[in-house]
C-alpha positions in Angstrom: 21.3 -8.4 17.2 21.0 -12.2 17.6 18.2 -14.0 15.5 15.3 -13.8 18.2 12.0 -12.5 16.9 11.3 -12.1 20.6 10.7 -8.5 22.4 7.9 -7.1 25.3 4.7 -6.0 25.5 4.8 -3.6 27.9 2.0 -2.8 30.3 3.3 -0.2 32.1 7.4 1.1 32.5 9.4 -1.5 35.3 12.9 -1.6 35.8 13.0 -5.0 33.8 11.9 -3.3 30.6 14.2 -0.5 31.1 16.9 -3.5 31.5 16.0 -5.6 28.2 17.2 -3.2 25.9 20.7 -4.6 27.2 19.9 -7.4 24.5 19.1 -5.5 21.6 16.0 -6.8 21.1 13.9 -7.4 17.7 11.0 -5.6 18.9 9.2 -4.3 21.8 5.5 -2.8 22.1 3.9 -0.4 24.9 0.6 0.9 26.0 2.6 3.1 28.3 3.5 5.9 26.7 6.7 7.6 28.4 8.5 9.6 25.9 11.4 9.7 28.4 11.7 6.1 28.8 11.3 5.5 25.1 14.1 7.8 24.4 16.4 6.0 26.9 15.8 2.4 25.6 16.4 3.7 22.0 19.8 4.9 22.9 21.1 1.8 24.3 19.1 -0.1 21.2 18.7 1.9 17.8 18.1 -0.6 16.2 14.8 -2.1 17.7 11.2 -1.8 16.2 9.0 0.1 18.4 5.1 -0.8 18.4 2.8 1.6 19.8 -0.9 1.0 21.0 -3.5 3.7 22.0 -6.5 2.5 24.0 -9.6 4.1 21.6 -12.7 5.0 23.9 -14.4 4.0 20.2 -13.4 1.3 18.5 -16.4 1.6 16.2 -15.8 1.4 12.0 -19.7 1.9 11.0 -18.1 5.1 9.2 -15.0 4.2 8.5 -14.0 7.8 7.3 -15.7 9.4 10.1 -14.4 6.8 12.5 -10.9 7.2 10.8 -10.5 11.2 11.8 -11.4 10.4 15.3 -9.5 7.5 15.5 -6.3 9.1 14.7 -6.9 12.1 16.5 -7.1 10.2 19.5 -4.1 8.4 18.5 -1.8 11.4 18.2 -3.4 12.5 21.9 -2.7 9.5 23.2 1.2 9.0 22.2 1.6 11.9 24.8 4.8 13.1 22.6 6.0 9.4 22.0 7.3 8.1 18.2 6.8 5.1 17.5 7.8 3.2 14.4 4.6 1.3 14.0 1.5 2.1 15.3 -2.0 0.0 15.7 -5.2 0.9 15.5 -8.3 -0.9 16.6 -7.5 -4.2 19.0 -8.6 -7.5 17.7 -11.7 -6.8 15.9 -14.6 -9.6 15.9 -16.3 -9.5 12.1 -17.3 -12.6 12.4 -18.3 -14.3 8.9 -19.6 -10.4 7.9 -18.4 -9.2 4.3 -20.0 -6.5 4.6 -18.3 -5.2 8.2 -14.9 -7.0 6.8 -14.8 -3.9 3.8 -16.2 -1.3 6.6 -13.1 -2.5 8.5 -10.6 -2.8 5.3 -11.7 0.6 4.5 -11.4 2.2 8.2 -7.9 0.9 8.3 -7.1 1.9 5.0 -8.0 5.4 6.1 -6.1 5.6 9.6 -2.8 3.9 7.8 -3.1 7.0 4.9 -3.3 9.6 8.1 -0.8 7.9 10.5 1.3 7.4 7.4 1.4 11.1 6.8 2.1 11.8 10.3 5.2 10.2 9.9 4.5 6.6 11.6 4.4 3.3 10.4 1.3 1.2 10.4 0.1 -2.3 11.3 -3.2 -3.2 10.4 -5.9 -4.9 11.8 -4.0 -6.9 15.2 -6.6 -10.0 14.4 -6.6 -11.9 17.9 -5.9 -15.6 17.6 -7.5 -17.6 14.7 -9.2 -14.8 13.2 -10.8 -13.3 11.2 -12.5 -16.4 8.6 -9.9 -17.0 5.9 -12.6 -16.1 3.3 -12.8 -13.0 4.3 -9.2 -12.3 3.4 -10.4 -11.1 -0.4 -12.6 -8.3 1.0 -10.0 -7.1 4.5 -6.8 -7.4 2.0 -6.9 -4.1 0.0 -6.0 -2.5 3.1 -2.8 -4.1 3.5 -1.9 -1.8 -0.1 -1.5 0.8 2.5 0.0 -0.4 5.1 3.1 -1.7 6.4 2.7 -4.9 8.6 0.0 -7.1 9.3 -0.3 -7.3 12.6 -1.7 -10.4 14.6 -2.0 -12.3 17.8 -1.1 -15.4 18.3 -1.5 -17.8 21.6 -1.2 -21.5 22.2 -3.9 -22.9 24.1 -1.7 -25.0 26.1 2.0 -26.1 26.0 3.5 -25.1 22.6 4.8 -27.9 21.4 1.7 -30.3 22.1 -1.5 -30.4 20.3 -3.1 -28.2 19.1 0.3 -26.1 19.5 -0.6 -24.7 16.0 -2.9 -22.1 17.6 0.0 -20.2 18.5 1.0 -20.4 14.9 -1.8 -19.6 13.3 -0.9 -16.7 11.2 0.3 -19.1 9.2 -3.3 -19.4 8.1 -3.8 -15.8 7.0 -0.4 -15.8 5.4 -1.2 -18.0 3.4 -5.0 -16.8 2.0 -3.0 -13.5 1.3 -2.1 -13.2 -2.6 1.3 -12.8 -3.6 1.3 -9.7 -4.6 0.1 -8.2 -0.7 3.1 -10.6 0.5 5.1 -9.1 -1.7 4.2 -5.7 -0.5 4.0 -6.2 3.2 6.9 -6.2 5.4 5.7 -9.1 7.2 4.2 -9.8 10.0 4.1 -8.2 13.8 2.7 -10.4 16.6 1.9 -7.8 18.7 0.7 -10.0 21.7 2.1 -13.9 22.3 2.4 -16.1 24.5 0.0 -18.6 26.5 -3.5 -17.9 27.1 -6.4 -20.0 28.1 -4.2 -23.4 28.5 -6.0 -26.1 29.1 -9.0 -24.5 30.8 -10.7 -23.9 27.4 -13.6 -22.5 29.2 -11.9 -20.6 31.3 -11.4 -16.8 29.9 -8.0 -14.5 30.0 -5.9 -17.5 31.7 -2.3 -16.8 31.2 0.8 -18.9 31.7 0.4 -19.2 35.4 -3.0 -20.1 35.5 -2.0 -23.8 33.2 -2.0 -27.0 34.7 0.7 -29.5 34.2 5.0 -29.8 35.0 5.9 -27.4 32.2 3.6 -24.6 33.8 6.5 -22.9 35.5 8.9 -20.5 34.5 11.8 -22.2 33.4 9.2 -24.3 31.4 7.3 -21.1 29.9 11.1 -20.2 28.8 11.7 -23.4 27.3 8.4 -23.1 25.4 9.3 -20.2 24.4 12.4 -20.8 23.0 11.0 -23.8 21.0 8.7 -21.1 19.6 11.3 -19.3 18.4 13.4 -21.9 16.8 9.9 -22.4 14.2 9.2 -18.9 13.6 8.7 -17.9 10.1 11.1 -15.7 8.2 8.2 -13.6 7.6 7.5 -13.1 10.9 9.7 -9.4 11.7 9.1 -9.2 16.2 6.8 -11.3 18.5 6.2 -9.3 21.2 5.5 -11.5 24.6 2.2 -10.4 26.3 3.2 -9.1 29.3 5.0 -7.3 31.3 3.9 -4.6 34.3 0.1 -4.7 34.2 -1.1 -3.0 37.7 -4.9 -3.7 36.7 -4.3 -7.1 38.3 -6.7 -8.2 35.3 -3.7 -10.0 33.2 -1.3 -11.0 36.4 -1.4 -14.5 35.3 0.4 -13.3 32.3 3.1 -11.5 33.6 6.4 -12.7 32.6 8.8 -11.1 35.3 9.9 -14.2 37.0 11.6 -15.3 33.8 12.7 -11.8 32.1 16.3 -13.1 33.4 16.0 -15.7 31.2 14.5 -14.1 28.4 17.3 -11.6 28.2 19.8 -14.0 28.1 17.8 -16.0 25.4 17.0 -13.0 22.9 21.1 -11.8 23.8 22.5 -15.4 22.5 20.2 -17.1 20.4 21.0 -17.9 17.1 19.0 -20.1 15.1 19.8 -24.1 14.8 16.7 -25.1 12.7 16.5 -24.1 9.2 13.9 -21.9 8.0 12.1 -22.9 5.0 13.4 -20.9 1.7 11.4 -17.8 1.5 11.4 -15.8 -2.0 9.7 -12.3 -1.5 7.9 -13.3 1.6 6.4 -16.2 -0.4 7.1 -19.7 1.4 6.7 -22.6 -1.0 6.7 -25.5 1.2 3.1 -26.0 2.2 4.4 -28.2 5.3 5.1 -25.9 7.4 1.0 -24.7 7.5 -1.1 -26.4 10.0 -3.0 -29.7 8.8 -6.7 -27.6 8.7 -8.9 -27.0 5.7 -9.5 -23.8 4.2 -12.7 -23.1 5.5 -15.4 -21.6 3.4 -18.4 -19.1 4.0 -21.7 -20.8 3.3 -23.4 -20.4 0.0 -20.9 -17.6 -0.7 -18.5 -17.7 -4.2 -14.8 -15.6 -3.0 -12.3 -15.3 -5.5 -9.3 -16.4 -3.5 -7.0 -14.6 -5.7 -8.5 -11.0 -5.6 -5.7 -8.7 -5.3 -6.5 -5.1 -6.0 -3.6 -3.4 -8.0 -4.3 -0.1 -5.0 -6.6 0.7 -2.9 -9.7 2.4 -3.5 -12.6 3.6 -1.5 -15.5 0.9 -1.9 -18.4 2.1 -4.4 -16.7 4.8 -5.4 -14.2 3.5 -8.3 -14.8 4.2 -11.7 -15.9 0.9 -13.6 -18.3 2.2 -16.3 -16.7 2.5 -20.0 -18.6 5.4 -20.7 -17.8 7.2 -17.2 -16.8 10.6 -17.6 -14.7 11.9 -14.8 -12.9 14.6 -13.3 -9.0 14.7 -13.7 -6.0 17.2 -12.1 -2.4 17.5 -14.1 0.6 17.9 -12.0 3.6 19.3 -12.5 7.2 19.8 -10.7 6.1 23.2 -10.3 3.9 21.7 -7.8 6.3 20.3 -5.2 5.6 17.8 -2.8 2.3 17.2 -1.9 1.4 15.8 1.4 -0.9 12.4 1.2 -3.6 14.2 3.0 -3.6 17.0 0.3 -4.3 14.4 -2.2 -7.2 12.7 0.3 -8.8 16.3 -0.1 -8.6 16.4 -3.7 -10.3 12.7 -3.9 -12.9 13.7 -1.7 -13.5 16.9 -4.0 -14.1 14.7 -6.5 -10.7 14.4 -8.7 -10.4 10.4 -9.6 -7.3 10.8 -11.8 -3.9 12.4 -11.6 -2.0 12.5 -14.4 2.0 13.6 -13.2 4.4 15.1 -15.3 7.7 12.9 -15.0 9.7 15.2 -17.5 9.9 18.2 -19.8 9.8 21.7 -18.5 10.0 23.0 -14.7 12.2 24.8 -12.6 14.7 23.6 -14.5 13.9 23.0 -17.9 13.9 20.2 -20.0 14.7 18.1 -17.2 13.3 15.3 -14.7 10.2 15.8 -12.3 11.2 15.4 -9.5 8.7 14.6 -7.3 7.1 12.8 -9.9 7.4 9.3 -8.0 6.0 10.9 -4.6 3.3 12.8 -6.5 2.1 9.2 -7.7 2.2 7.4 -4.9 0.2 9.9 -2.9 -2.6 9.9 -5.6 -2.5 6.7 -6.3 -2.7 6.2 -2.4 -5.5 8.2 -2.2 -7.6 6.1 -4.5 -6.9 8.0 -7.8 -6.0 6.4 -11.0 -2.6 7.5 -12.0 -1.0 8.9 -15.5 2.3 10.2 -16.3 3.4 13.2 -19.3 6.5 13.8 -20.9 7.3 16.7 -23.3 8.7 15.2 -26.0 11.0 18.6 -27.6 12.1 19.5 -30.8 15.7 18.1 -31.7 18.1 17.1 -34.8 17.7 13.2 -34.6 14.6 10.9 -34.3 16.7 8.5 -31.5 14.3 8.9 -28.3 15.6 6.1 -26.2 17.3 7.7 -23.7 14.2 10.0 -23.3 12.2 7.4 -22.6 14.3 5.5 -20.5 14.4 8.7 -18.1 10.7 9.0 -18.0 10.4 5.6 -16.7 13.2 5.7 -14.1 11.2 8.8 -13.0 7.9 7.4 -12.0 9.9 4.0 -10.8 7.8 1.6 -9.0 5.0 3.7 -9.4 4.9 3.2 -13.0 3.6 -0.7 -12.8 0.5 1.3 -12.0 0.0 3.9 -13.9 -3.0 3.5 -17.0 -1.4 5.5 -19.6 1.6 7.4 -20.7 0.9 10.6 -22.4 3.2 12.5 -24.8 3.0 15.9 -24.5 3.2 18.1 -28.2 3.9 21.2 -27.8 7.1 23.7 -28.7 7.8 26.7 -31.4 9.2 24.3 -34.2 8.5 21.1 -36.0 9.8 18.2 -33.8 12.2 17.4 -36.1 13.6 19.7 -39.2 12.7 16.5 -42.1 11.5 13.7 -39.8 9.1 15.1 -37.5 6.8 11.4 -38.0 9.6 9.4 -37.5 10.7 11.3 -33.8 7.4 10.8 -32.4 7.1 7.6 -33.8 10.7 6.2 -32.2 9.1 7.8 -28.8 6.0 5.7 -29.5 8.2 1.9 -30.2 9.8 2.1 -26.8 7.1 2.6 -24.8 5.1 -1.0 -25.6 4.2 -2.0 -21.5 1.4 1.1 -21.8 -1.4 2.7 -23.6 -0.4 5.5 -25.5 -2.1 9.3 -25.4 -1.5 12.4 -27.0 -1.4 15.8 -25.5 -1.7 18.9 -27.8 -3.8 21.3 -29.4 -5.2 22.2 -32.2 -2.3 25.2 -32.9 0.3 23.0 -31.9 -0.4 20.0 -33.9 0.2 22.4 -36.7 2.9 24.0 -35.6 5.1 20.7 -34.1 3.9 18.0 -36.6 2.5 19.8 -39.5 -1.2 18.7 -39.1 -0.2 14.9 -39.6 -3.0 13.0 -39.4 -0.8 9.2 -39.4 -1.5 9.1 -35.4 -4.9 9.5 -35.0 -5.7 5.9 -33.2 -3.9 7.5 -30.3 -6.8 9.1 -28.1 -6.6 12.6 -27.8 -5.7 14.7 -24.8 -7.0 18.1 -25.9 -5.9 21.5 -24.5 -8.8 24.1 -24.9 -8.8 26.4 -21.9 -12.1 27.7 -22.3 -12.9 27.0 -18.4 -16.0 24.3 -19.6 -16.3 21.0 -17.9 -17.9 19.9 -21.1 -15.4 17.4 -23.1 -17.3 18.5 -26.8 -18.1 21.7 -25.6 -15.7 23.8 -28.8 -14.6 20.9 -30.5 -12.8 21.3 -33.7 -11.5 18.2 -35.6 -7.8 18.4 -36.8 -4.7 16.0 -36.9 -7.3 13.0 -37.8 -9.0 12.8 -34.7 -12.8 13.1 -34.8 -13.2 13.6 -30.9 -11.4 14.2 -27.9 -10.4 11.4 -25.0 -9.5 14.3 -22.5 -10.2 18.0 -22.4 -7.3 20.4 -20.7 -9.9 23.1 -20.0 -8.2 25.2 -17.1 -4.8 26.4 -16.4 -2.9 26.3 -12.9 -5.8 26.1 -10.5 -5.7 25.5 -6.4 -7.7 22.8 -5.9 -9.1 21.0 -2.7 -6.2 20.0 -0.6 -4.5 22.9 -1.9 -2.9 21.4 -4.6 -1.6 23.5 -7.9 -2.9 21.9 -10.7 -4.9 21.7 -14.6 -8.2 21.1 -14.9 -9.4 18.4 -16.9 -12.5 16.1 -18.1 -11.6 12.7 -19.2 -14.1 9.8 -20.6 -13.2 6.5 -20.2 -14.6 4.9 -23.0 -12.5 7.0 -25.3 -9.2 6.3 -23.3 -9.8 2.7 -23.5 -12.2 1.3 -25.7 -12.6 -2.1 -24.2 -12.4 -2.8 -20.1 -13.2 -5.7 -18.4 -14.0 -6.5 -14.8 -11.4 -8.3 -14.5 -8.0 -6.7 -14.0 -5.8 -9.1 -15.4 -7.5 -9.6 -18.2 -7.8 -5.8 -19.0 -4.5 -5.1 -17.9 -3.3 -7.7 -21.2 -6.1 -6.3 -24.0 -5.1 -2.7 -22.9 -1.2 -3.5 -23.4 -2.5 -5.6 -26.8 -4.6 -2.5 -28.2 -1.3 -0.2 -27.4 0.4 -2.4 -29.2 -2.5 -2.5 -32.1 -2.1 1.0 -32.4 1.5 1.6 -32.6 1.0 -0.9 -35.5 -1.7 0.7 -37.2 0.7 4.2 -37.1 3.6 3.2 -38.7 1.6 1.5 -41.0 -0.4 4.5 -42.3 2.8 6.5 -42.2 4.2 3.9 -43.8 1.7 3.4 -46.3 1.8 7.1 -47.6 5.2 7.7 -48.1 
């Protein structure tokens, strides 16, 4: 494969489409869905990204839930048996300067990338049409981009490409660069799903393609050279530019079609190999500012957007917990529950479950061993807007060394564990936890675990029976097993160990919840889990990993203190 981003947008099937894939190119998009044809060009090029757009009868996102179901429905009729790598949804939505419609859309497309996602596709979200949407929007349409894979934009120069303005074919540059670092970071980059000329310089003039420009370069071998400047100055961020198009029998876009150069093309996106440097790109992050268009950054009037916003996952609007107080409804997971399916998890959000605590070792099919599906299990909740938790039995044993232990607890949940809000330590066996030091064993578990807060899972019979009714770890909140099948977190409290209420309340055993998951029942309160929160994130994420710390020190200290 050469270094073209270059591929087609095809219209409907010709014999030149059929014949590109001769080049291997990049990428290639179609709103002609031929399973056949597909299946043909994928055999002469594996290796090419396949886009796939459905024409929706209702584009609509009032209800973005409700507009989500039918939207992928429609989809999946649509694709007429054909799979795709990366699929769209609606085509270039106009928000205007709109917050409120720019989280109705974030949220719609948050929803169709969870159920396309779990169909087995890739998605691209929103396919913004030229300069859109209003960089200060970015804040409220970027949570989305948590679930998908690509951003997907269109991008057209409104005359020949390398005279002014040019940069409207480059505008993504734009967007890219509102986004934070941390959706750069977890984007794949960009598709642009449609390029190429439009509009020229008849500004007034609408859906005038390459053919319709005035001026000596208006002709095909100058298109092609245009072109090919184009893609000498793409971004390495950019992943497929697909050129709008190719086989349209509507006769509504003929002064875009691109046959009289495909020849051309071919041999371009066959042989080209890049002679101009590309900026240095670290993680999709490009720190040379000159390579953005000379505009301001504009700004919505009399409006305050934090330009930095970056949720750490996405989460249904109005719906996330943020009171300290808040009591809410939890599920505990286990390897004994498989692999749950995203949608599964969607079901359990919408019954009402907002966090998922996942057991990433201790006992399971196989015994005292790793979960796993402990890293998909997180994803999927987390995905589906739940906070996330992981629990590790911590057994009995002959030395207080825990290291290793922890080290595999971590390496279970993997990336999913720079999201989790707590690790809890599960107490629990037939013996003390250790024969002389059973302080000092839970204790060592405690040091190396310093990035997160810190819970406790037991009960009252197995506090006593595991760590003799010790009462040195009592600044650890409490995650209480008492299956007495109440919701009610001080409904047959009993103090022991120290603790003078619970933080969590196991109150029913394996249970098929919404979704049809197998899980625990629990009632968590927030305020009790963690005693201070903040709005925002980054400052609670630090004071949550400082009063972990706090209380690791307080610990050792009282054990310390009265030995």
């Amino acid at each position: 494969m050469s270094d073209s981003k270059y591929g087609l947008h095809i219209c409907n099937w010709t014999e030149d489409a059929d014949r590109f894939a001769e080049c291997q190119p990049a990428v290639m998009k179609s709103i002609d869905h031929n399973p056949d044809r597909l299946a043909r060009f994928r055999a002469i090029s594996p290796s090419t990204l396949w886009i796939g757009r459905v024409y929706l009868d209702d584009e609509s996102f009032e209800s973005p839930l409700a507009n989500a179901r039918g939207a992928v429905g429609a989809i999946l009729k649509g694709l007429r048996g054909c799979r795709y790598d990366v699929l769209e949804g609606i085509n270039e939505p106009d928000i205007g300067e709109d917050v409120e419609k720019a989280k109705r859309l974030c949220e719609f497309n948050g929803w169709l990338a969870r159920y396309l996602k779990a169909e087995g596709f890739q998605y691209a979200a929103y396919s913004f049409a030229g300069t859109r949407p209003h960089l200060a929007l970015w804040p409220y349409l970027e949570p989305a981009l948590f679930e998908s894979d690509y951003l997907a934009m269109h991008a057209y120069g409104p005359g020949p490409l390398y005279y002014e303005p040019y940069w409207f074919a480059f505008a993504y540059r734009l967007s890219w660069k509102a986004l934070s670092e941390k959706a750069k970071l977890h984007l794949k980059g960009i598709l642009l799903t449609e390029y190429g000329i439009a509009r020229g310089l008849k500004w007034t003039e609408k859906d005038i393609g390459w053919k319709a420009n005035e001026g000596p370069q208006v002709t095909p071998e100058g298109y092609l050279n245009e072109l090919i400047v184009a893609d000498e100055s793409f971004d390495s961020y950019i992943k497929g530019a697909t050129i709008f198009q190719t086989g349209d029998t509507s006769g509504k876009w003929h002064t875009f079609e691109i046959r009289e150069l495909m020849e051309g093309l071919r041999n371009h996106v066959k042989n080209f190999y890049r002679t101009v440097k590309l900026p240095e790109v670290v993680n999709n992050v490009c720190p040379n500012d000159d390579v953005y268009p000379r505009v301001n950054k504009p700004e919505l009037p009399n409006k305050e957007v934090n330009w930095n916003l970056c949720p750490s996952a996405w989460v249904i609007p109005k719906e996330e917990a943020k009171m300290n107080d808040e009591l809410i409804q939890a599920i505990d997971v286990s390897e004994y529950g498989g692999a749950i399916r995203d949608v599964q998890w969607v079901e359990a959000y919408k019954a009402g479950y907002r966090l998922a605590i996942v057991q990433a070792w201790g006992g399971g099919p196989i015994a005292g061993g790793r979960n796993a599906y402990c890293l998909d299990q997180l994803s999927g909740a987390r995905k589906a807007g739940m906070m996330t938790a992981i629990y590790f039995h911590l057994p009995s044993d002959t030395t207080t060394k825990t290291e290793l232990l922890i080290q595999a607890v971590k390496e279970a949940a993997g990336v999913e564990y720079q999201y989790i809000k707590f690790v809890a330590i599960d107490i629990e066996g037939i013996k003390l936890l250790h024969p002389v030091l059973w302080e000092e064993r839970l204790e060592d578990a405690i040091s190396h675990i310093k990035d997160k807060p810190i819970v406790i899972y037991t009960s009252q019979t197995m506090w006593v029976v595991v760590m003799g009714n010790v009462s040195e770890f009592e600044d650890f909140p409490l995650w209480d097993a008492k299956y007495d099948k109440l919701a009610d977190l001080d409904a047959n409290w009993v103090p022991y160990g120290g603790w003078t209420c619970r933080a969590g309340k196991q109150y029913q055993g394996t249970t098929i919840v919404p979704g049809g998951i197998s899980a625990d029942l629990n009632i968590v309160h927030l305020g009790r889990l963690f005693p201070k929160t903040e709005e925002d994130e980054g400052e609670k994420d630090l004071q949550v990993i400082d009063s972990a710390t706090d209380m690791i020190k307080n610990a050792v200290a009282k054990m310390r203190g009265r030995r």
